[in-house]
Backbone bond lengths (Angstrom), bond angles and torsions (degrees), N, CA, C in turn:
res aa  C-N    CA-C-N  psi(-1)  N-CA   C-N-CA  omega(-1)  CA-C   N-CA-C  phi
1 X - - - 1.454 - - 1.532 108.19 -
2 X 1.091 108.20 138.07 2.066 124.94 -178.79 1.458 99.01 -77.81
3 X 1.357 109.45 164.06 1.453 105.38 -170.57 1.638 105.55 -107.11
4 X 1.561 102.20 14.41 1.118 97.91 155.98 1.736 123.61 -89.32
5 X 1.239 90.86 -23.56 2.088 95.08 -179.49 1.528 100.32 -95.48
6 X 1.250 125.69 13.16 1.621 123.96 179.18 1.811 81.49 -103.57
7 X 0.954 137.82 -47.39 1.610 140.65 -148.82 1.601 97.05 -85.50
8 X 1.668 116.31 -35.65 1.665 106.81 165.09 1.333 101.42 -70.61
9 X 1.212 126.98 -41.75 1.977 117.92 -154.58 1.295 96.96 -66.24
10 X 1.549 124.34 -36.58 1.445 120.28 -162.61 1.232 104.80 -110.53
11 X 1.655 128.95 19.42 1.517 116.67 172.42 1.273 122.14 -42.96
12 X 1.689 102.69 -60.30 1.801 102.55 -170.07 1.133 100.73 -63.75
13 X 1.428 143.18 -51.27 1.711 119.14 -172.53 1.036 114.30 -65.35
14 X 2.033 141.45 -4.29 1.004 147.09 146.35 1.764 124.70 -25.90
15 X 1.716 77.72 -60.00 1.751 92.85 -158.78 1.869 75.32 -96.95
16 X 0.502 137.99 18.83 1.793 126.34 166.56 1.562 107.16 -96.01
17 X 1.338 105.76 -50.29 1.458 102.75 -178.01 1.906 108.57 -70.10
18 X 0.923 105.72 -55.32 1.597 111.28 165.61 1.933 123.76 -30.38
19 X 1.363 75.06 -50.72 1.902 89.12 167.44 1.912 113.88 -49.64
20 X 1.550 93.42 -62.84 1.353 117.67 174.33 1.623 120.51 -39.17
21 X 1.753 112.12 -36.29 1.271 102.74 165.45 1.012 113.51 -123.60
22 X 0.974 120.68 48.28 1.491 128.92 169.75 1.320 107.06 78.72
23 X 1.378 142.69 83.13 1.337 125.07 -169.93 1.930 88.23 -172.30
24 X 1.355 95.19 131.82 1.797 97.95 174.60 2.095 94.82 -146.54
25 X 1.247 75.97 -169.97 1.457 83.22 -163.91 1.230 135.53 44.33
26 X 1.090 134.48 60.84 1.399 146.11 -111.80 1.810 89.18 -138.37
27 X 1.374 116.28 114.15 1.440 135.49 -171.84 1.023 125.79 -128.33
28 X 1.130 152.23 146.92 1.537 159.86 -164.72 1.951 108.07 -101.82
29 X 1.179 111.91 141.55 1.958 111.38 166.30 1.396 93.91 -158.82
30 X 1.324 92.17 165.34 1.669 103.53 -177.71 1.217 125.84 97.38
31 X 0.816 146.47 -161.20 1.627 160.88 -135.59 2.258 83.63 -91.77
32 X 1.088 97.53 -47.62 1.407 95.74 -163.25 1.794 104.38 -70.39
33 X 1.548 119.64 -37.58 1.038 112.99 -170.02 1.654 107.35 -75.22
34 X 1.671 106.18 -49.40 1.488 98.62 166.13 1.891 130.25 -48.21
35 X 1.099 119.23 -1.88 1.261 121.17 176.50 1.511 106.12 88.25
36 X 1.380 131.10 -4.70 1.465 131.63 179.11 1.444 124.93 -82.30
37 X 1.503 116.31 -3.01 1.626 113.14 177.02 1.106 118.11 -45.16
38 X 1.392 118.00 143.75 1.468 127.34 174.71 1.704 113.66 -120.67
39 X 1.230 105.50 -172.72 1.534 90.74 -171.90 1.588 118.77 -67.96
40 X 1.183 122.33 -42.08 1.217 106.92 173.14 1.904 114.23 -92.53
41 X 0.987 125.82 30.25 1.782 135.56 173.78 1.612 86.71 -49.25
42 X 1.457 99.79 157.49 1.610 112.58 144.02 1.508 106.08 -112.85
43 X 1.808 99.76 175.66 0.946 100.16 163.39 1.551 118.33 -126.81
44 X 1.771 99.53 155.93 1.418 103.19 -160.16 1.531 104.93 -105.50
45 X 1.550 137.76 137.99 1.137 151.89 -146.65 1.519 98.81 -136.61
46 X 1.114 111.54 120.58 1.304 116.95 148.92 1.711 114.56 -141.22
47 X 1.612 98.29 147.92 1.490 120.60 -148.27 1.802 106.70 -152.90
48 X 1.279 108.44 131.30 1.181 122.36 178.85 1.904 108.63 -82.86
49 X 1.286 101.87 146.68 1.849 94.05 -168.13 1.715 80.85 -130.74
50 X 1.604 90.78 161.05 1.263 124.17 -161.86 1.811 100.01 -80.76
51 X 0.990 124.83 142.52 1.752 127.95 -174.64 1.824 93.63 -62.25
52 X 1.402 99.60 140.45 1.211 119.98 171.37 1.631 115.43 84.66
53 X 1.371 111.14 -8.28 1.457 125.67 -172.07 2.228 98.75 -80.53
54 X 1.327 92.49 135.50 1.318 116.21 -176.26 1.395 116.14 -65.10
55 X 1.397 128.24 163.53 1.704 140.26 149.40 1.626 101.31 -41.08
56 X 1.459 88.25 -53.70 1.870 94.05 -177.63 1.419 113.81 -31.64
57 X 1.075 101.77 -63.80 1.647 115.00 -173.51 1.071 111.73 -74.03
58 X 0.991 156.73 -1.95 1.355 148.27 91.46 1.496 122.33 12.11
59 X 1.247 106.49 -88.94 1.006 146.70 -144.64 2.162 95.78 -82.13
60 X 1.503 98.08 -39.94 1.462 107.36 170.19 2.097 118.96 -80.63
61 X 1.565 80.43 -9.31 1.465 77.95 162.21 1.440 132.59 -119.02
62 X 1.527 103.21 9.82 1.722 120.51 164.26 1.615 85.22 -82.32
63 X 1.075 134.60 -91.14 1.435 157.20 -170.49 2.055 91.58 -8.99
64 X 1.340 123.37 -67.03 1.534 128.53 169.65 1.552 119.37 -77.43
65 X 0.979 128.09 4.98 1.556 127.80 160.48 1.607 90.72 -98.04
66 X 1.168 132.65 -47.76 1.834 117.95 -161.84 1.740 96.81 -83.05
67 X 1.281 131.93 -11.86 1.535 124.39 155.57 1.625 105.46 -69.62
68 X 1.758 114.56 -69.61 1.242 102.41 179.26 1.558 136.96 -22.03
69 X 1.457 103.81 -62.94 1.431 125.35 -171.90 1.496 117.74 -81.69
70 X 1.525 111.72 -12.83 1.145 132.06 168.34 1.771 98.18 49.29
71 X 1.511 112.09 42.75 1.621 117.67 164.73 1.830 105.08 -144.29
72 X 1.196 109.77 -168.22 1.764 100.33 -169.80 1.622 76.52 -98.62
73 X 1.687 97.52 158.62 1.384 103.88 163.26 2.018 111.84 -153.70
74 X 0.833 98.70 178.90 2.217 100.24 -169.40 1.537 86.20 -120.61
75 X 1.246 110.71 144.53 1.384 132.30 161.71 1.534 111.91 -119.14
76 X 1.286 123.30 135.21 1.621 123.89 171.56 0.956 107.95 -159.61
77 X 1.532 115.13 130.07 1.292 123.51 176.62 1.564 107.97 -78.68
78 X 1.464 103.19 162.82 1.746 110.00 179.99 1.676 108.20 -56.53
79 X 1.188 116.65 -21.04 1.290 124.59 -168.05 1.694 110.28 -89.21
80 X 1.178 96.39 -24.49 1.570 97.13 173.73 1.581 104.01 -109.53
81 X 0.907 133.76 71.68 1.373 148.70 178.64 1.583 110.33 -108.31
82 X 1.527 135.92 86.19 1.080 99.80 173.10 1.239 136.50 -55.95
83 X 1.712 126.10 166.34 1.414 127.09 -157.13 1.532 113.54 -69.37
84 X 1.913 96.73 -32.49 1.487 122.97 175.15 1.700 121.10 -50.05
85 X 1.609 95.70 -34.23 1.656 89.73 -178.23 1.244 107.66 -126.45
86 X 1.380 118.07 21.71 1.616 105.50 -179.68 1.583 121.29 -63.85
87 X 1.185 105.91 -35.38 1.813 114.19 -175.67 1.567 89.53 -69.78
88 X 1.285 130.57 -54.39 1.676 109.41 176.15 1.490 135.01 -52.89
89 X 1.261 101.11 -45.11 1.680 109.50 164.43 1.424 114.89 -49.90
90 X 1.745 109.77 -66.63 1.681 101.06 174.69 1.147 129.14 -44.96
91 X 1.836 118.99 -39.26 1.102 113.37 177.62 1.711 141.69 -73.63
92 X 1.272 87.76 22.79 1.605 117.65 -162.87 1.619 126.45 -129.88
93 X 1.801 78.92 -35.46 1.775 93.67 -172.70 1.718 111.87 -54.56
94 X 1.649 114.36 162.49 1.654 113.84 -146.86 1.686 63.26 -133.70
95 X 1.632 118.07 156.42 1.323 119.01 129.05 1.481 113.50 -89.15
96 X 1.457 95.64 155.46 1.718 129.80 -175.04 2.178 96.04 -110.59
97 X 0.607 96.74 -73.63 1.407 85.44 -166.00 1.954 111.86 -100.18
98 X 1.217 98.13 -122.88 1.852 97.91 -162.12 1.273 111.24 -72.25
99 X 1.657 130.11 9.12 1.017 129.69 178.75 1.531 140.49 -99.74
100 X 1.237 136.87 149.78 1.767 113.34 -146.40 1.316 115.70 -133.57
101 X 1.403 127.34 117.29 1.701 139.39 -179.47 1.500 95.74 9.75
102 X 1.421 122.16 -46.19 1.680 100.31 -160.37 1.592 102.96 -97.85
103 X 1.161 120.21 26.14 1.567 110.22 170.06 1.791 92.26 -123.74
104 X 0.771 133.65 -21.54 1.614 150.71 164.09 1.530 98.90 -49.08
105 X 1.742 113.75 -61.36 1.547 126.72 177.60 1.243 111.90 -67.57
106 X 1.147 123.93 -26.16 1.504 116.38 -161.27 1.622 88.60 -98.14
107 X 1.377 157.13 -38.19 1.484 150.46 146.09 1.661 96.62 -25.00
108 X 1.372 113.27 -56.36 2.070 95.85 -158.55 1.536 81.81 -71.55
109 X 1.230 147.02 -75.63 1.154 153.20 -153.33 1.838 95.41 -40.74
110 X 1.444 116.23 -71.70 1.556 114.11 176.01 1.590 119.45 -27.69
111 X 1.610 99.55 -57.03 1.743 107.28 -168.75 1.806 109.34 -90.45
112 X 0.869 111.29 -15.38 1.575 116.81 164.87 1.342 115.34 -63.77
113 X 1.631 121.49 -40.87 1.434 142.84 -170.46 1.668 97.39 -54.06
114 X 1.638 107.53 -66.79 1.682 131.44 -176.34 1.406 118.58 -57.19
């Protein structure tokens, strides 16, 4: 299985575990969103966290996506974006769950602007 039909089979326990630590909007970049994964690729996650929510949680939700997916994967919130690659990430970033190309566009369009 491609880790693109592993990332539909396991969406909802995606955005479930994400929920769990505070984490929504939950999007794909990297090798996986550009369509270039290979067999050993990870995948890279970035996710907006809820105010007051910790590194921990973070960090507890890389820790249950790399059991889930049973491959390595990066978690980063929008906030930890360095400044250096933000216009690359946006311009790349995939939604993962309830969220849609034009709020995805309107972030590269926002941080491209700055």
């Amino acid at each position: 299985m491609g880790i693109d039909e592993l990332l539909k089979e396991k969406r909802e326990e995606i955005l479930r575990l994400a929920a769990q630590h505070g984490a929504h909007n939950v999007r794909i970049f990297g090798s996986v969103a550009r369509g270039e994964a290979g067999a050993v690729s990870d995948v890279d996650f970035l996710v907006e966290m809820e105010e007051g929510r910790s590194f921990l949680d973070l960090v507890g939700l890389w820790q249950d996506l790399e059991e889930l997916l049973e491959c390595k994967v990066d978690v980063i919130s929008d906030g930890g974006i360095s400044p250096y690659l933000r216009d690359r990430i946006y311009a790349e970033v995939r939604p993962l769950g309830r969220t849609t190309e034009f709020i995805c566009c309107t972030y590269a369009t926002q941080y491209s602007a700055s």
